[in-house]
MDTraj code that builds the backbone (N, CA, C; nanometers):
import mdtraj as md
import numpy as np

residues = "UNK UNK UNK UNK UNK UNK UNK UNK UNK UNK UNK UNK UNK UNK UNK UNK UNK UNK UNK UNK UNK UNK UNK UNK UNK UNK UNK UNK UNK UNK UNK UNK UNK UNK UNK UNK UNK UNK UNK UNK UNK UNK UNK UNK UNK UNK UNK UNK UNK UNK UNK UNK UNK UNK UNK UNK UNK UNK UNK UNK UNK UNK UNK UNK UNK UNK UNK UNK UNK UNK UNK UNK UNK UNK UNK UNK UNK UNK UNK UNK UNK UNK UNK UNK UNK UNK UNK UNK UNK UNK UNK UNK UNK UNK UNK UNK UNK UNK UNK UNK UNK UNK UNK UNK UNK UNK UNK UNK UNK UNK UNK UNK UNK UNK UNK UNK UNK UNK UNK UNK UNK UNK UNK UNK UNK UNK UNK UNK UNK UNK UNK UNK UNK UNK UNK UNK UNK UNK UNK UNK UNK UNK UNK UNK UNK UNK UNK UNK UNK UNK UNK UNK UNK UNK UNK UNK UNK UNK UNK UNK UNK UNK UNK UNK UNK".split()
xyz = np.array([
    [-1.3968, 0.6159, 0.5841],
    [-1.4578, 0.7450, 0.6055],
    [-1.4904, 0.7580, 0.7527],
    [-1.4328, 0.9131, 0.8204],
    [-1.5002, 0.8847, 0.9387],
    [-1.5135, 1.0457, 0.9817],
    [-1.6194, 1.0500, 0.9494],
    [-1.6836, 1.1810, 0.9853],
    [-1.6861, 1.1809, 1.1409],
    [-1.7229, 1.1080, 1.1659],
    [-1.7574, 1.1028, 1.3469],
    [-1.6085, 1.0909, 1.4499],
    [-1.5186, 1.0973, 1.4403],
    [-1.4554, 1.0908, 1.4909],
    [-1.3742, 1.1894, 1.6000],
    [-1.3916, 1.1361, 1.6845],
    [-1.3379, 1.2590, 1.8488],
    [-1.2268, 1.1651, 1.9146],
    [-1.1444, 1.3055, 2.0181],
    [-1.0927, 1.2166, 2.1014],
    [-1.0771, 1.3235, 2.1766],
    [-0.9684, 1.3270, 2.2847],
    [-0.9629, 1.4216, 2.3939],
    [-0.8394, 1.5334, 2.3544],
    [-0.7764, 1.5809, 2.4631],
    [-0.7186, 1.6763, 2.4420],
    [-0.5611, 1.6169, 2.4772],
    [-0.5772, 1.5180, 2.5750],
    [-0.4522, 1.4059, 2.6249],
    [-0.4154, 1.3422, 2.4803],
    [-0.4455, 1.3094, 2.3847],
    [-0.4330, 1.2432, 2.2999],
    [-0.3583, 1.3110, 2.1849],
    [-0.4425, 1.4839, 2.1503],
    [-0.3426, 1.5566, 2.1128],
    [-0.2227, 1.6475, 2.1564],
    [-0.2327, 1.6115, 2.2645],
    [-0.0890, 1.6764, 2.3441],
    [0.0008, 1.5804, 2.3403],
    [-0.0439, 1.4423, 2.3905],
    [0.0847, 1.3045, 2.3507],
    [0.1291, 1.3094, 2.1583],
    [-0.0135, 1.3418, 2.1024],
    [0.0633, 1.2709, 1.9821],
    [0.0877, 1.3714, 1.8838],
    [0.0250, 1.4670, 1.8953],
    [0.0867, 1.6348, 1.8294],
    [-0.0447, 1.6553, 1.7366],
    [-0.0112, 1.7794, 1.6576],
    [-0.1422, 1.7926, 1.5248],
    [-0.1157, 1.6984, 1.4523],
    [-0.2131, 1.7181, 1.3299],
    [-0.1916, 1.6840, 1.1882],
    [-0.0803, 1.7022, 1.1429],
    [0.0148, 1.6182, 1.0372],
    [0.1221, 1.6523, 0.9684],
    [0.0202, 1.7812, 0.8267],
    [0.1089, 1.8681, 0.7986],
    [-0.0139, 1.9145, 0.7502],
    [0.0694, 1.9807, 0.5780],
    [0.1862, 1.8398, 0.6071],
    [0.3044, 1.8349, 0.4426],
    [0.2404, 1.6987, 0.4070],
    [0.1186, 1.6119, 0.4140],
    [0.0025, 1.5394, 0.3805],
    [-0.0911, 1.5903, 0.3215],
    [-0.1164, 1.5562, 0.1871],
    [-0.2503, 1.5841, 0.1788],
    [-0.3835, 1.4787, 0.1954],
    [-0.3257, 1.3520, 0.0832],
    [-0.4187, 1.2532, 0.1210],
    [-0.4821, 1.2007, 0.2373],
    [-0.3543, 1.1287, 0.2733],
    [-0.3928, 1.0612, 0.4021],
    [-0.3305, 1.0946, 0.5182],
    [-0.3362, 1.2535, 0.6043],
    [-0.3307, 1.3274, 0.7213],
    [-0.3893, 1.2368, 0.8002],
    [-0.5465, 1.2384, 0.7835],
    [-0.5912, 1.0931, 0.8971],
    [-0.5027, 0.9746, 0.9301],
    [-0.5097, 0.9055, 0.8112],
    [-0.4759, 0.7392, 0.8411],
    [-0.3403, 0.7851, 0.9513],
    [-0.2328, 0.8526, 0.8932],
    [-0.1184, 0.8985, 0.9564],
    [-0.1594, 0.9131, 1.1210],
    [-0.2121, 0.9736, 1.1464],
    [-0.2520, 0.9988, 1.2828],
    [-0.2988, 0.9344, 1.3817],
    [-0.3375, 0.8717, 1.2726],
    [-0.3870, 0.7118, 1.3375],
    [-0.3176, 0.6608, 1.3529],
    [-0.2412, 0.5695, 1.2606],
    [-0.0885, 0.5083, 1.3200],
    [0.0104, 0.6005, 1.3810],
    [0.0138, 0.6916, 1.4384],
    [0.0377, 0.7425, 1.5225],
    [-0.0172, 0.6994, 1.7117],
    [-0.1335, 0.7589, 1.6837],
    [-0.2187, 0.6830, 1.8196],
    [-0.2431, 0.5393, 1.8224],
    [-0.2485, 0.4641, 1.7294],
    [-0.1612, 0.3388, 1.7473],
    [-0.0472, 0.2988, 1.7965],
    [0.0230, 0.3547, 1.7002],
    [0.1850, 0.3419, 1.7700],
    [0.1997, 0.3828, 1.9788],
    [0.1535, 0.4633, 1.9740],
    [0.1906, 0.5089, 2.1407],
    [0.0579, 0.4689, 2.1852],
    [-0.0133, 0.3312, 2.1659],
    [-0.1289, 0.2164, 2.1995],
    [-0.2239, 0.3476, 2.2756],
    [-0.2589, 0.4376, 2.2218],
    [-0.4096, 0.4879, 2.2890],
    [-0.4950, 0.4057, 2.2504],
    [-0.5944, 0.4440, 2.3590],
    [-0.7726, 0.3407, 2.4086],
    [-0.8299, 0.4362, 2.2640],
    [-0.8794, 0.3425, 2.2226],
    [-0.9900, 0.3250, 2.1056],
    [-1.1751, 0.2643, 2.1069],
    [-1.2306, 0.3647, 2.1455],
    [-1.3341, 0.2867, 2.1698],
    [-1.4785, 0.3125, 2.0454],
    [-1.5513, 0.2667, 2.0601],
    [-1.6819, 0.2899, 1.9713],
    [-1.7997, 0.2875, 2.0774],
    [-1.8641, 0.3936, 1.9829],
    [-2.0253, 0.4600, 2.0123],
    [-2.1244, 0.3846, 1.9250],
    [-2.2005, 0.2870, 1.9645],
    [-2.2846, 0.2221, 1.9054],
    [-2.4131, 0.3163, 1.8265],
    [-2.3948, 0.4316, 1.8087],
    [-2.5296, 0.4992, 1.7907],
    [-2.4915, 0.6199, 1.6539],
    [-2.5549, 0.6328, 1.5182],
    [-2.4849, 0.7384, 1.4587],
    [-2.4961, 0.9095, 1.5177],
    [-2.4168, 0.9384, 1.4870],
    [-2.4013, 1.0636, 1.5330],
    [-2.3734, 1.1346, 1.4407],
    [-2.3827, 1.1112, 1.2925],
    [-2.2722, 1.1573, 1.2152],
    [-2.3283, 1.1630, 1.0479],
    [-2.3324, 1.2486, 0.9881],
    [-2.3717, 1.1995, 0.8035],
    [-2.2280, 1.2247, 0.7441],
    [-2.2460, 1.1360, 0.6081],
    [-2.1550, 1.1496, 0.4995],
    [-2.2184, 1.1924, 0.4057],
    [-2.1743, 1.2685, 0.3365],
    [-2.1966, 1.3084, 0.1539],
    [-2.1003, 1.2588, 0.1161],
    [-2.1609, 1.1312, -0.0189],
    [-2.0682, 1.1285, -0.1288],
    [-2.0381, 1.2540, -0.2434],
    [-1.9568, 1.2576, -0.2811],
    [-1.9238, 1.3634, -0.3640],
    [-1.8288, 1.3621, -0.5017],
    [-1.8662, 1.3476, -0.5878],
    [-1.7593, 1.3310, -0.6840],
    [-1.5928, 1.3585, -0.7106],
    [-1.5862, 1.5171, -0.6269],
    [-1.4248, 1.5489, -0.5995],
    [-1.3575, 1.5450, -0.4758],
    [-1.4650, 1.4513, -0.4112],
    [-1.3625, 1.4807, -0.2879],
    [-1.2652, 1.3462, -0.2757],
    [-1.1890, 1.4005, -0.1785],
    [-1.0482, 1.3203, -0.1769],
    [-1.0496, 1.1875, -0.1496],
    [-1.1960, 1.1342, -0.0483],
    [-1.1856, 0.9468, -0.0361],
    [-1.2455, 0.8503, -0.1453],
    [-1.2599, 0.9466, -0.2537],
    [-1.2702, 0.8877, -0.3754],
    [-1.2357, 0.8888, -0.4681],
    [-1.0749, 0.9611, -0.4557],
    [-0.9806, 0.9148, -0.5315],
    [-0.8515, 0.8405, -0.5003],
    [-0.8602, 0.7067, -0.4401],
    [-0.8024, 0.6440, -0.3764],
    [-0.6384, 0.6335, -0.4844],
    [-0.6684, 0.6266, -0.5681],
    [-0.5656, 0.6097, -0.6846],
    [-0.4295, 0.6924, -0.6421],
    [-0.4911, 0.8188, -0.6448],
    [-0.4259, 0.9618, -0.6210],
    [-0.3327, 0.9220, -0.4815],
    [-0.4001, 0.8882, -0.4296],
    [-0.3397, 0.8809, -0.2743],
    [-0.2244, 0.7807, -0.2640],
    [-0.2442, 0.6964, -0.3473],
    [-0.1558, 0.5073, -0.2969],
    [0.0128, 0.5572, -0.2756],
    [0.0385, 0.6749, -0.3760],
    [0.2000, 0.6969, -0.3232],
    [0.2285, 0.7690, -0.1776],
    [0.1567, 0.8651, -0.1701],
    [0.1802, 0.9362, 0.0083],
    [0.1304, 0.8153, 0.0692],
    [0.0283, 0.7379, 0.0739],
    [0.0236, 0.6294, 0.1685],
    [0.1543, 0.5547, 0.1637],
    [0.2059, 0.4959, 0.0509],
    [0.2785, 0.3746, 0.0657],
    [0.3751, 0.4585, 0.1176],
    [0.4427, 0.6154, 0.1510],
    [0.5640, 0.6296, 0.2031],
    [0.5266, 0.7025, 0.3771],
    [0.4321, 0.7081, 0.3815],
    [0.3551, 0.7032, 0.5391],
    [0.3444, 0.5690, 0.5915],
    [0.3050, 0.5316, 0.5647],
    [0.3401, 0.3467, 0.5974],
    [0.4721, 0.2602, 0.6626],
    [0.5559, 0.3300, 0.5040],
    [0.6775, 0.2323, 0.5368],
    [0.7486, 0.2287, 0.6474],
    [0.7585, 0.3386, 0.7145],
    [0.8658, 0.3437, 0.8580],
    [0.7984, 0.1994, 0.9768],
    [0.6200, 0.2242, 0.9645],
    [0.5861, 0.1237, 1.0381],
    [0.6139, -0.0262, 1.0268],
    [0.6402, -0.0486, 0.8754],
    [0.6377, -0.1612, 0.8405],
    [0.7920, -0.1739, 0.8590],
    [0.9017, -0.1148, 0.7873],
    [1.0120, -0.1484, 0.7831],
    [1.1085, -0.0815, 0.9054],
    [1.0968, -0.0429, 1.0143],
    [1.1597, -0.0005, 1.1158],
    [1.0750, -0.1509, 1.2235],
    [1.1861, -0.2004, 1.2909],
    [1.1556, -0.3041, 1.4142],
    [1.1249, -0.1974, 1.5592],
    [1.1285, -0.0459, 1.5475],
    [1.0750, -0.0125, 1.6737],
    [0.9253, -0.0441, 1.6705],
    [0.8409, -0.0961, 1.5922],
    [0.6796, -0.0987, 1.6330],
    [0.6480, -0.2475, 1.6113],
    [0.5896, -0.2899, 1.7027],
    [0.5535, -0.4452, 1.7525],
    [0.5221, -0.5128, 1.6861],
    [0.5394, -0.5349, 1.5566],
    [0.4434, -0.6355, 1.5064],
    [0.5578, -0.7969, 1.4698],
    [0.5164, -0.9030, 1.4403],
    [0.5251, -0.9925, 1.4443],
    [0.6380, -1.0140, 1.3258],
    [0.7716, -1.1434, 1.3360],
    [0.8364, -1.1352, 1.2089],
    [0.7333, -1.1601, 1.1004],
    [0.6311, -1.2992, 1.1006],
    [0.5817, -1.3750, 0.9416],
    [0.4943, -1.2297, 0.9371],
    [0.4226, -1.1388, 1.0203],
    [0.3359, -1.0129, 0.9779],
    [0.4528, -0.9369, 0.9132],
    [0.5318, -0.9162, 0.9222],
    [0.5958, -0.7915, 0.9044],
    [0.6454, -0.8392, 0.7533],
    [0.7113, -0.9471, 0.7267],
    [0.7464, -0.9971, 0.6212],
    [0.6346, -0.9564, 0.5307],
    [0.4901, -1.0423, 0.5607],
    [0.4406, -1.0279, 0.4878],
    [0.3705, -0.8844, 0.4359],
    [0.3596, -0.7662, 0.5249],
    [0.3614, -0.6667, 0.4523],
    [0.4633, -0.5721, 0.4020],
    [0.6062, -0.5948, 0.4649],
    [0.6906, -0.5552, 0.3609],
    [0.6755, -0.5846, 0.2112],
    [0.6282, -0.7141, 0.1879],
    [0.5992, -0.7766, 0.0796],
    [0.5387, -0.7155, 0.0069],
    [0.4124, -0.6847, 0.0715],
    [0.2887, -0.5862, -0.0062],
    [0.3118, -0.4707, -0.0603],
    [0.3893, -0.4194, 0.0836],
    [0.4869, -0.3009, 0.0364],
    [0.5854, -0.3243, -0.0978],
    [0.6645, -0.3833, -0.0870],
    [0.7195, -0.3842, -0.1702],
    [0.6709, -0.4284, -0.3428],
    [0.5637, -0.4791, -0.3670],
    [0.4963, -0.5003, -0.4666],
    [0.4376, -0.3915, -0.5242],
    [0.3890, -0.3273, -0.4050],
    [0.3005, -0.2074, -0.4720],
    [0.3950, -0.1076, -0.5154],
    [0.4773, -0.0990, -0.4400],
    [0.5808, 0.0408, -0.4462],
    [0.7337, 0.0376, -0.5214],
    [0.7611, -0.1167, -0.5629],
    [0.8587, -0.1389, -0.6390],
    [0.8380, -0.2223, -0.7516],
    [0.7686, -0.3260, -0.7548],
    [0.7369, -0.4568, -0.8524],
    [0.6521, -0.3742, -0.9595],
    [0.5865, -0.3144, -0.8977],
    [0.4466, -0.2776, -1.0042],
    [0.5007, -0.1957, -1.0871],
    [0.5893, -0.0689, -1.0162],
    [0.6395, 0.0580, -1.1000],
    [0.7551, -0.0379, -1.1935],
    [0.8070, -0.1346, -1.1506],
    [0.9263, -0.1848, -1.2485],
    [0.8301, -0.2499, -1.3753],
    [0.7064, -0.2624, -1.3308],
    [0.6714, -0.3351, -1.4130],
    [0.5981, -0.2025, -1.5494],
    [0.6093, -0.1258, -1.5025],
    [0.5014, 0.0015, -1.5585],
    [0.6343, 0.0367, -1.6544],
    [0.7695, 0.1098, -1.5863],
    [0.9025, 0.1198, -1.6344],
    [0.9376, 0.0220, -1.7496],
    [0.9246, -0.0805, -1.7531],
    [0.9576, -0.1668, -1.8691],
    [0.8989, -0.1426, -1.9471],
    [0.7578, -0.1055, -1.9671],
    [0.6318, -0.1151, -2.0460],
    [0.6734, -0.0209, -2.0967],
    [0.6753, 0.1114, -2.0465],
    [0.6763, 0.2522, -2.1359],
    [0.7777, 0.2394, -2.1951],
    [0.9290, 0.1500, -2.1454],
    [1.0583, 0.1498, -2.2437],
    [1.0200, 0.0586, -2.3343],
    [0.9029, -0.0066, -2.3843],
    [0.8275, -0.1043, -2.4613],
    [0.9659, -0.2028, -2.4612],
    [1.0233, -0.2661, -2.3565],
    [1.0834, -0.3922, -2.3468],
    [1.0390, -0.5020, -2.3963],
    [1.1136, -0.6195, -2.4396],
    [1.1029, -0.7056, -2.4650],
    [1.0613, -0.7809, -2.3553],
    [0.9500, -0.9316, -2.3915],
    [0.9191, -0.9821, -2.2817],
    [0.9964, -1.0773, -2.2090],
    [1.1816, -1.0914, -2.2580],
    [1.2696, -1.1908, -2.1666],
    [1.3255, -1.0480, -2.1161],
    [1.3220, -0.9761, -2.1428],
    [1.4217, -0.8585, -2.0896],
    [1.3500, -0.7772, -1.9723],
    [1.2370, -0.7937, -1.9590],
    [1.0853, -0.7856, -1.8515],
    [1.1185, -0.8655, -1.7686],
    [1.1008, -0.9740, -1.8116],
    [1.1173, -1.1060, -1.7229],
    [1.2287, -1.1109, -1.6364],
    [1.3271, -1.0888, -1.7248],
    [1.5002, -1.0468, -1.6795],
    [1.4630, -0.9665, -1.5546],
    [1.4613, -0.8473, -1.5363],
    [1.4533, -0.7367, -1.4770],
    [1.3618, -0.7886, -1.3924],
    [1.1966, -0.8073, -1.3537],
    [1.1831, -0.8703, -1.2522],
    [1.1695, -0.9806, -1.1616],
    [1.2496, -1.0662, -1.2442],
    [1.3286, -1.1892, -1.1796],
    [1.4168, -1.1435, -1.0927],
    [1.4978, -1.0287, -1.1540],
    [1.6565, -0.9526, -1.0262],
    [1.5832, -0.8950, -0.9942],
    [1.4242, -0.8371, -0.9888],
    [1.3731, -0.7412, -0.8500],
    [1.3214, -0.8694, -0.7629],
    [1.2545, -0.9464, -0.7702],
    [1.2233, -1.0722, -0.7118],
    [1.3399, -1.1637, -0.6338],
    [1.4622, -1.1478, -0.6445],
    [1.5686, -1.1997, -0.6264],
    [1.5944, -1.1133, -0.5134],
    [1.6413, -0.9658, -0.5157],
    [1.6515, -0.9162, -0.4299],
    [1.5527, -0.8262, -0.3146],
    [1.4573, -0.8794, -0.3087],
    [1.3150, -0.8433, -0.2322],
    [1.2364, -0.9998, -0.2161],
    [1.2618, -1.1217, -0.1519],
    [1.2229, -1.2547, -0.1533],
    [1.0859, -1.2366, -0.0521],
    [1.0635, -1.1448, 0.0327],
    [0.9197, -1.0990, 0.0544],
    [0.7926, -1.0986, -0.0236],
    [0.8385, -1.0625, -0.1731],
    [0.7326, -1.0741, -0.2801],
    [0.6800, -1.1700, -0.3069],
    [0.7173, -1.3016, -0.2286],
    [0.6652, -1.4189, -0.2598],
    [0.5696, -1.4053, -0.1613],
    [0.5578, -1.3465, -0.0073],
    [0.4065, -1.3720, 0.0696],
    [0.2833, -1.3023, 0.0048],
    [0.2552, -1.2546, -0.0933],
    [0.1837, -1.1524, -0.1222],
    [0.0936, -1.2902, -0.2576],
    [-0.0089, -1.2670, -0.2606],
    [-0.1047, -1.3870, -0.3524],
    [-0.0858, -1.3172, -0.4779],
    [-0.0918, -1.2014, -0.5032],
    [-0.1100, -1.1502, -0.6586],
    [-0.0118, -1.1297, -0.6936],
    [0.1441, -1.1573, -0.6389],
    [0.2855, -1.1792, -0.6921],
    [0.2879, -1.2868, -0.7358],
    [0.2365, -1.3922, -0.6303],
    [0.2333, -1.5594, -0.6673],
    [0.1640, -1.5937, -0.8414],
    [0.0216, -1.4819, -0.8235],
    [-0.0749, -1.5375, -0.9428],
    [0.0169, -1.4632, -1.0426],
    [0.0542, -1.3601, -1.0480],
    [0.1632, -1.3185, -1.1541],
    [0.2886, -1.4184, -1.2440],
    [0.3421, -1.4633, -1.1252],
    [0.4015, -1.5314, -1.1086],
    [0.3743, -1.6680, -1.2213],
    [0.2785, -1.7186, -1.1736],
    [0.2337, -1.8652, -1.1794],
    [0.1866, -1.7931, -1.3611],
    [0.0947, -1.6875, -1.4091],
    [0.0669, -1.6542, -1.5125],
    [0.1825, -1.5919, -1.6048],
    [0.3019, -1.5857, -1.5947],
    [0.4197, -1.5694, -1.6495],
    [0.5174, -1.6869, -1.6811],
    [0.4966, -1.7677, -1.6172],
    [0.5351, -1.8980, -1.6072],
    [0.4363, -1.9968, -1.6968],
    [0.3364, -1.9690, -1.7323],
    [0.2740, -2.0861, -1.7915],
    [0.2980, -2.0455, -1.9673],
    [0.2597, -2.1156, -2.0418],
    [0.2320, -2.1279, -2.2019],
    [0.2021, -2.0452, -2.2578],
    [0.1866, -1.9410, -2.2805],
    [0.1227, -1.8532, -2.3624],
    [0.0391, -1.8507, -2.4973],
    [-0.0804, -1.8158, -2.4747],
    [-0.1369, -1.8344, -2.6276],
    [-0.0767, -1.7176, -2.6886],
    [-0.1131, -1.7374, -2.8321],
    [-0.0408, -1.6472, -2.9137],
    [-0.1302, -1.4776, -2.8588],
    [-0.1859, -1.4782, -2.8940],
    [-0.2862, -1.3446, -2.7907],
    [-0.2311, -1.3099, -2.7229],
    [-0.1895, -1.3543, -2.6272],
    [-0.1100, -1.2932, -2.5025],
    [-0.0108, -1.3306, -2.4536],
    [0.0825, -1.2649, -2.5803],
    [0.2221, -1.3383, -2.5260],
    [0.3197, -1.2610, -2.4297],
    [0.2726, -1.1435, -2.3563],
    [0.3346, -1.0679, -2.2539],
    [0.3008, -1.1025, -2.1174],
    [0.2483, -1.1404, -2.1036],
    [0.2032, -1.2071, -1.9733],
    [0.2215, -1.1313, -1.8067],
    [0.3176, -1.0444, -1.8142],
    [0.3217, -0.9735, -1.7278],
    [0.2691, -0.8308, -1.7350],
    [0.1927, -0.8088, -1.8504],
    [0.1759, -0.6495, -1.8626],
    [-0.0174, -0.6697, -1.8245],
    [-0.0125, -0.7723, -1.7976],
    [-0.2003, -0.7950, -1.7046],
    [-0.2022, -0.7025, -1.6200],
    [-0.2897, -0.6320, -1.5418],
    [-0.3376, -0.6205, -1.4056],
    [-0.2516, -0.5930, -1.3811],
    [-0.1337, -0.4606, -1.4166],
    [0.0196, -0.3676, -1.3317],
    [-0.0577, -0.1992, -1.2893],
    [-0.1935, -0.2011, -1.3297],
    [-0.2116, -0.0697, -1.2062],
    [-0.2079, -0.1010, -1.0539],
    [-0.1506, -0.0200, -1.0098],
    [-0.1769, -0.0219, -0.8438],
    [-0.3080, 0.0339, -0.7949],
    [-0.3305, -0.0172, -0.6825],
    [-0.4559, 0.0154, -0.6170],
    [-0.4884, 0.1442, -0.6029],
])
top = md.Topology()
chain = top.add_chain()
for i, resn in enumerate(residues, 1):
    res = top.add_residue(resn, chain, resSeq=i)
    for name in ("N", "CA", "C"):
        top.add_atom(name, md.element.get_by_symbol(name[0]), res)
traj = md.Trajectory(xyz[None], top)
C-alpha cells in the first residue's frame, strides 16, 4: 500500500503515464518500470500519509489480481534485456512458472476429475519441460508429498494446497 507516494515530473516524462488497460496492478507496473530505467528511489522518514482499510477495495483482493500480475511480470523475468542474475532469474522463472502453469495444470486435471497416475503423468511432462520448477520450495514440498506413501485418506496427494496466491 502506498498512499504516500510522489515523484517529479522528469520521471513521468522518461517513463510515461499509467498503463491504464491494468486494472489491478497499474502501480506495481510502473514501478518496474522506474526500476527498469534505475530511477533514484528515496524515503521520507516521517508519515505524511493515512490508509483506510476497506472491505472492496482492490489491495484486498489480492486473489483477483495474481493473473494481470503474473503477465506484467513476465517480460521482466523472461526477457535477458533487464539485469538480473542467471541462479535469480532461474529461480523466478520458476515461481513464475508454478504459479502460472503447474498450479492451473494442476486445477485442469481436477475439474477433468483425472485419475491420480494420469495427474501425475501430466505433471511429471510439465516438470520435464519447465526444470526451473525445481528452485521454487513448494514445488519441492509437493513434490516430496506425492512421492511418499499415501494413507488411505489421502490418496491424491497432489490436489493439497493448488490455489494460487
Amino acid at each position: 500500500m502506498q498512499p504516500e507516494v510522489f515523484w517529479n515530473k522528469r520521471i513521468a516524462d522518461k517513463i510515461g503515464s499509467f498503463r491504464e488497460d491494468l486494472f489491478w496492478v497499474m502501480d506495481y507496473e510502473y514501478w518496474l518500470r522506474m526500476l527498469r530505467t534505475r530511477c533514484s528511489v528515496g524515503f521520507i522518514d516521517a508519515e505524511i500519509a493515512a490508509f483506510r482499510l476497506q472491505p472492496e477495495q482492490k489491495s484486498r483482493q489480492s486473489e483477483r489480481s495474481v493473473e494481470e500480475l503474473l503477465q506484467v511480470v513476465r517480460p521482466y523475468i523472461f526477457e535477458d534485456d533487464f539485469p538480473i542474475g542467471w541462479f535469480k532469474r532461474t529461480e523466478l522463472k520458476g515461481k513464475w512458472m508454478f504459479h502460472a502453469g503447474f498450479l492451473r495444470e494442476v486445477e485442469l486435471s481436477q475439474q477433468r476429475s483425472e485419475e491420480r497416475w494420469r495427474r501425475l503423468l501430466r505433471l511429471a511432462w510439465f516438470s520435464v519441460l519447465h526444470p526451473e520448477l525445481f528452485t521454487v520450495s513448494r514445488f519441492r514440498e509437493r513434490l516430496l508429498n506425492a512421492l511418499a506413501i499415501r494413507k488411505r485418506s489421502d490418496p491424491v496427494g497432489l490436489s493439497k494446497n493448488c490455489t494460487r496466491p
